[in-house]
DSSP file (Angstrom, degrees, kcal/mol; ACC not computed):
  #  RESIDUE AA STRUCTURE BP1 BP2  ACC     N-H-->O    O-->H-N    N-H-->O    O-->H-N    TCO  KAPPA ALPHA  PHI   PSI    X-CA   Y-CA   Z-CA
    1    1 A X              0   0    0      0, 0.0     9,-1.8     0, 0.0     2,-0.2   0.000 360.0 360.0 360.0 151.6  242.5  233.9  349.8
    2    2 A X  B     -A    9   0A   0     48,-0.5    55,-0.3     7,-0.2    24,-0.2  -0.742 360.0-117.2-104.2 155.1  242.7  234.8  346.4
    3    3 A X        -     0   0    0      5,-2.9    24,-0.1    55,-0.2    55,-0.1  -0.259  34.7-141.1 -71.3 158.9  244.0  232.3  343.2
    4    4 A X  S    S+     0   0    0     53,-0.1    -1,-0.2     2,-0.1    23,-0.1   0.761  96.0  46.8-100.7   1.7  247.2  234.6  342.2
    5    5 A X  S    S+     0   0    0      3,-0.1    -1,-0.1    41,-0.0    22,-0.0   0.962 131.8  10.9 -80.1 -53.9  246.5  234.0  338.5
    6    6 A X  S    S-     0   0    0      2,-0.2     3,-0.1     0, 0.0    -2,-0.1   0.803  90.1-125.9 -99.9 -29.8  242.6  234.6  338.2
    7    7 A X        +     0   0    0      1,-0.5     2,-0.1    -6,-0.0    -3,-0.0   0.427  52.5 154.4  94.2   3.2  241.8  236.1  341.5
    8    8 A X        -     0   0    0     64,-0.1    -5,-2.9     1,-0.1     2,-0.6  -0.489  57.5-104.4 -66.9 150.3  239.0  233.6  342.4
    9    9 A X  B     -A    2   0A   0     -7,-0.2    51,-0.7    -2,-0.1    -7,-0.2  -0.700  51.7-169.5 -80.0 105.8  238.4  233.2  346.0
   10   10 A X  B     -B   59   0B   0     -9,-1.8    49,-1.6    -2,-0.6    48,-0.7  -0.783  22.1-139.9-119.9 166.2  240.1  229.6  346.7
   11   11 A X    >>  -     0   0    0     47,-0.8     4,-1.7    -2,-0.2    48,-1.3  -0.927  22.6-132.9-135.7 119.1  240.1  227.0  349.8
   12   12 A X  T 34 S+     0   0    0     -2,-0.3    -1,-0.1     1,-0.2    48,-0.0   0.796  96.5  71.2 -38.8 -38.3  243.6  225.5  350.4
   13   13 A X  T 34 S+     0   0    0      1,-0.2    -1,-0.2    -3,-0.0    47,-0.1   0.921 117.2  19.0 -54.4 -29.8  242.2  221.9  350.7
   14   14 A X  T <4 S+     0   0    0     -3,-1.2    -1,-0.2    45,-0.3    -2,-0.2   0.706  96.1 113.2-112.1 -10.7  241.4  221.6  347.1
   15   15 A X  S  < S-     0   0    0     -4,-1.7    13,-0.2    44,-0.2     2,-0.1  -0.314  74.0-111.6 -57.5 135.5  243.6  224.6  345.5
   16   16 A X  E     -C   27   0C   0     11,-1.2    11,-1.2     1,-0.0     2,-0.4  -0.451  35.0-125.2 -44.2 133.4  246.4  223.1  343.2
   17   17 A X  E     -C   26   0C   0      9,-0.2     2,-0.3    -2,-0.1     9,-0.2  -0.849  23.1-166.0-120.1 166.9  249.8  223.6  344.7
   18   18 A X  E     -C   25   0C   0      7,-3.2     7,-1.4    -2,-0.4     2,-0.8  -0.871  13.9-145.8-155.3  96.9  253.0  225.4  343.0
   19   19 A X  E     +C   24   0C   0     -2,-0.3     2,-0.3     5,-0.2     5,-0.2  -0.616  25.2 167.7 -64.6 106.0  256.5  225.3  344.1
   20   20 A X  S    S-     0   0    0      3,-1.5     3,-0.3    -2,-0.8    -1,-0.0  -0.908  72.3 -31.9 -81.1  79.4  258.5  228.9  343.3
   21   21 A X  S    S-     0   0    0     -2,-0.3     3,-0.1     1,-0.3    -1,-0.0   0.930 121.1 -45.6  -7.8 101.1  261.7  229.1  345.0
   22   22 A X  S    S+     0   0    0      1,-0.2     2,-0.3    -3,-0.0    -1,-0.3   0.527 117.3 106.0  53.7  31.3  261.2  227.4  347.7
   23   23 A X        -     0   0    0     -3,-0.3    -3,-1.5    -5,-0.1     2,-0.8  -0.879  62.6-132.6 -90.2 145.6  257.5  229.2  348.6
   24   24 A X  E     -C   19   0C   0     -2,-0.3    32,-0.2    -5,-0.2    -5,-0.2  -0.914  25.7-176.1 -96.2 123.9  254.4  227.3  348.0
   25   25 A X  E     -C   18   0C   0     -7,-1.4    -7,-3.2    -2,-0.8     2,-0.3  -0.731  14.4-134.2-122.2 167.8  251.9  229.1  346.3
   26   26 A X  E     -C   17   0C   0     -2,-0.2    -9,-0.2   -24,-0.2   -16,-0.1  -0.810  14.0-171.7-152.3 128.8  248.2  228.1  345.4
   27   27 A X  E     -C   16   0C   0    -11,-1.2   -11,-1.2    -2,-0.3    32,-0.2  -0.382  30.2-129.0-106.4 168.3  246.2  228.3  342.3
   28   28 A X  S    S+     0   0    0    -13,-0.2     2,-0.3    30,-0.1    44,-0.2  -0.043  80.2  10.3-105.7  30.3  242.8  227.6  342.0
   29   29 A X  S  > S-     0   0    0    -13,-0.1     4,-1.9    41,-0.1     5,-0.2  -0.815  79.9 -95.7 168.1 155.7  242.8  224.8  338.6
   30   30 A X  T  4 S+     0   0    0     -2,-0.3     4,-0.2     1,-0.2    -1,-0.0   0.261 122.9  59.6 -59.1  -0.3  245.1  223.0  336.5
   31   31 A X  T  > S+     0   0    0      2,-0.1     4,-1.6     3,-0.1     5,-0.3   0.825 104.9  43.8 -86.2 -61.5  244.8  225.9  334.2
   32   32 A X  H >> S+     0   0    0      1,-0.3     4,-2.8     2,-0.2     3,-0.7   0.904 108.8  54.1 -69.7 -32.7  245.9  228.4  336.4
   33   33 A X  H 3X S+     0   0    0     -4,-1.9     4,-3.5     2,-0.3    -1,-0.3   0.833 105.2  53.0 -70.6 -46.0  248.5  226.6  337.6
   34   34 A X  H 3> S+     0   0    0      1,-0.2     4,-0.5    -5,-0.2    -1,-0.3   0.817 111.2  54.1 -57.2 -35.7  250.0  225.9  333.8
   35   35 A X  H << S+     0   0    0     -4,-1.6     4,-0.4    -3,-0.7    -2,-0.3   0.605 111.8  39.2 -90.2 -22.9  249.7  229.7  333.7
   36   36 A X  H >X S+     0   0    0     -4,-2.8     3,-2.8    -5,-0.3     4,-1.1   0.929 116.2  52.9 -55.2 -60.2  252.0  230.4  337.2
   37   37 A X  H 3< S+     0   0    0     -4,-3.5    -2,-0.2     1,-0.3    -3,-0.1   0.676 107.7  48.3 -72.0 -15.8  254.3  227.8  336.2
   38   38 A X  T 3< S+     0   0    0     -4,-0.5    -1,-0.3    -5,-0.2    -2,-0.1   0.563 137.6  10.0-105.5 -21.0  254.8  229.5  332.5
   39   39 A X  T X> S+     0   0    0     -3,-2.8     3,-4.1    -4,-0.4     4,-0.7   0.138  76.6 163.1-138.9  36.8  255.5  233.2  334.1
   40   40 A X  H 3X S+     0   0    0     -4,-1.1     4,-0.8     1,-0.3     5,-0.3   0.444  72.2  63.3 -41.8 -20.1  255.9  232.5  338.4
   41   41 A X  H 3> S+     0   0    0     -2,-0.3     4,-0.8     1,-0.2    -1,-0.3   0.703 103.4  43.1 -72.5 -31.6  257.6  236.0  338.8
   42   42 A X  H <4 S+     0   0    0     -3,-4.1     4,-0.2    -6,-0.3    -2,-0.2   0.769 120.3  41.4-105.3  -5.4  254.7  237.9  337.7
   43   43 A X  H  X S+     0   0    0     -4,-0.7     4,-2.1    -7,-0.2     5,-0.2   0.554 106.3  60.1 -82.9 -32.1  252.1  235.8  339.7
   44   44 A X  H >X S+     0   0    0     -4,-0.8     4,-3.9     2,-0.2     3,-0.8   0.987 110.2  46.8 -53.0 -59.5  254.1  235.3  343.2
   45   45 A X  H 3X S+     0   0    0     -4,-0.8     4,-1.2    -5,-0.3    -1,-0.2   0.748 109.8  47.5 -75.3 -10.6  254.2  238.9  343.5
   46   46 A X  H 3> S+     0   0    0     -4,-0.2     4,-2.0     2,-0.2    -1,-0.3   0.840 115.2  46.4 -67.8 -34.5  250.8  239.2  342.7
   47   47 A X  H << S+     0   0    0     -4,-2.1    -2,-0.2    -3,-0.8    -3,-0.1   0.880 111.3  53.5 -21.2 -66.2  250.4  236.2  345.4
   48   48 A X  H >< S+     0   0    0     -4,-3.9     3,-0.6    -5,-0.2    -2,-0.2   0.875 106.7  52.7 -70.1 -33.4  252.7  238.2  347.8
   49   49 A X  H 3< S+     0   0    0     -4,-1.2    -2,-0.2     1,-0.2    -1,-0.2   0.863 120.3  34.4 -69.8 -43.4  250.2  241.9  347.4
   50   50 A X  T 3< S+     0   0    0     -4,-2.0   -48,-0.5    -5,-0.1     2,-0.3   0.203 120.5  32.9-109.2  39.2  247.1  240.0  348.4
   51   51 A X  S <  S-     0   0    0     -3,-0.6     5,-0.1    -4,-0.1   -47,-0.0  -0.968  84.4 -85.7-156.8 165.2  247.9  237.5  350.7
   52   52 A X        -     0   0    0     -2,-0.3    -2,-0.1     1,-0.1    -3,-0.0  -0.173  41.6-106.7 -66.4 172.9  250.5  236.8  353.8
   53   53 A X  S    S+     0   0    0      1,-0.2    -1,-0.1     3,-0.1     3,-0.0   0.953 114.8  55.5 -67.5 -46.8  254.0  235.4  353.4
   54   54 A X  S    S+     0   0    0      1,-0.1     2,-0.3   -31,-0.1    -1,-0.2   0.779 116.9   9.1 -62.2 -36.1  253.0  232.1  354.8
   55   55 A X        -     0   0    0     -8,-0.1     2,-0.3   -32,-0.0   -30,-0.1  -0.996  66.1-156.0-142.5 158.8  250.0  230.9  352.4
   56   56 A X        -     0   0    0     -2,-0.3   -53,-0.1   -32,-0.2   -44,-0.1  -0.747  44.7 -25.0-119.3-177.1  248.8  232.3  349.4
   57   57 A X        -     0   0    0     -2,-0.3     2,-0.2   -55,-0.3    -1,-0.2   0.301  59.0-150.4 -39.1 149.1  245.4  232.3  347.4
   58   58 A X        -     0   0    0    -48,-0.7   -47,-0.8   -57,-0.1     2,-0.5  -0.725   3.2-141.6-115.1 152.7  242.9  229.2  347.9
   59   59 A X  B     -B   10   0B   0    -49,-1.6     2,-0.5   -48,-1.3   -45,-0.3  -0.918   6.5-153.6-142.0 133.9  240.4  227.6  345.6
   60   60 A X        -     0   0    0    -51,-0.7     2,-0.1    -2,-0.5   -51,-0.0  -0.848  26.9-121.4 -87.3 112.3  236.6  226.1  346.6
   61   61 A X        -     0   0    0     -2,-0.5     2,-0.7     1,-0.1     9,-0.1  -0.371   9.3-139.1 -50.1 127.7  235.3  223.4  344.5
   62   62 A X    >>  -     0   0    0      7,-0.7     3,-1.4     4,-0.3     4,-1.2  -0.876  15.5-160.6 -91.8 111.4  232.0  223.8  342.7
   63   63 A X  T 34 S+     0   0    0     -2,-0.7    -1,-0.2     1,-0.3     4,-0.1   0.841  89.4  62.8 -46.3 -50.2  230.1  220.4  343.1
   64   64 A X  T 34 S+     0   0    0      1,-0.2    -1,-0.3     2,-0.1     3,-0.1   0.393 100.7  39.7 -53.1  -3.2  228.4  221.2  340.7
   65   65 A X  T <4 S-     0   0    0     -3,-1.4    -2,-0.2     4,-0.2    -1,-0.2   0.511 104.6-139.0-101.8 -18.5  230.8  221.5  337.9
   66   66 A X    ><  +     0   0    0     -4,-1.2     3,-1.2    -3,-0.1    -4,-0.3  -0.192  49.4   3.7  92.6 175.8  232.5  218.5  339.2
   67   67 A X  T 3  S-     0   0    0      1,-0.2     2,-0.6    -4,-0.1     3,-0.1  -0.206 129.9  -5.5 -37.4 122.4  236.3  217.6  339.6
   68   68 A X  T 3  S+     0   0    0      1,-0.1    -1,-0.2   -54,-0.1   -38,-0.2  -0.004  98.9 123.9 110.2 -37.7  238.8  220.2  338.6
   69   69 A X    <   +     0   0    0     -3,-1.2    -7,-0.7    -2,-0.6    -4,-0.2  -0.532  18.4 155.0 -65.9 134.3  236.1  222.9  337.2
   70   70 A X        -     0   0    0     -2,-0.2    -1,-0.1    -9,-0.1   -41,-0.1   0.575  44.9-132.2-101.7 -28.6  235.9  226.5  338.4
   71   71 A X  S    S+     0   0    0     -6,-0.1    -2,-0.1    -9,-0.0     0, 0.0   0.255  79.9  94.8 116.8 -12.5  234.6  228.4  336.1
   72   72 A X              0   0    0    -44,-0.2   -64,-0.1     1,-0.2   -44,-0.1   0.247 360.0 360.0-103.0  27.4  237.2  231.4  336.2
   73   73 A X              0   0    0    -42,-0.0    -1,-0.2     0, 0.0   -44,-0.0   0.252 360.0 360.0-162.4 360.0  239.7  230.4  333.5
């Protein structure tokens, strides 16, 4: 699944999550997530065009960058 803010390929276990009436959506960094929560209408529906109704975009930790980093934001 893709983040619906940056469009990196992210892994629910570590993805940030983000309540939008009543749907859960999931951004890939504390970035993106500041950037849903600051327009969620134009990122849900981006959410809703590349992913199913049930989950949205996922985000994979780089070990090397450490806690939190991805690199796409």
């Amino acid at each position: 699944m893709k983040c619906p803010v940056c469009g990196m390929e992210i892994d629910e276990k570590s993805a940030r999550r983000v309540e939008y009436k009543g749907q859960t959506y999931f951004v890939a960094s504390d970035d993106c997530k500041r950037r849903f929560l600051m327009d969620p209408a134009k990122y849900a529906g981006k959410a809703a065009d590349s992913s199913s109704a049930s989950s949205h975009g996922h985000h994979v930790e780089d070990p090397a960058r450490g806690s939190g980093g991805h690199g796409c934001c």
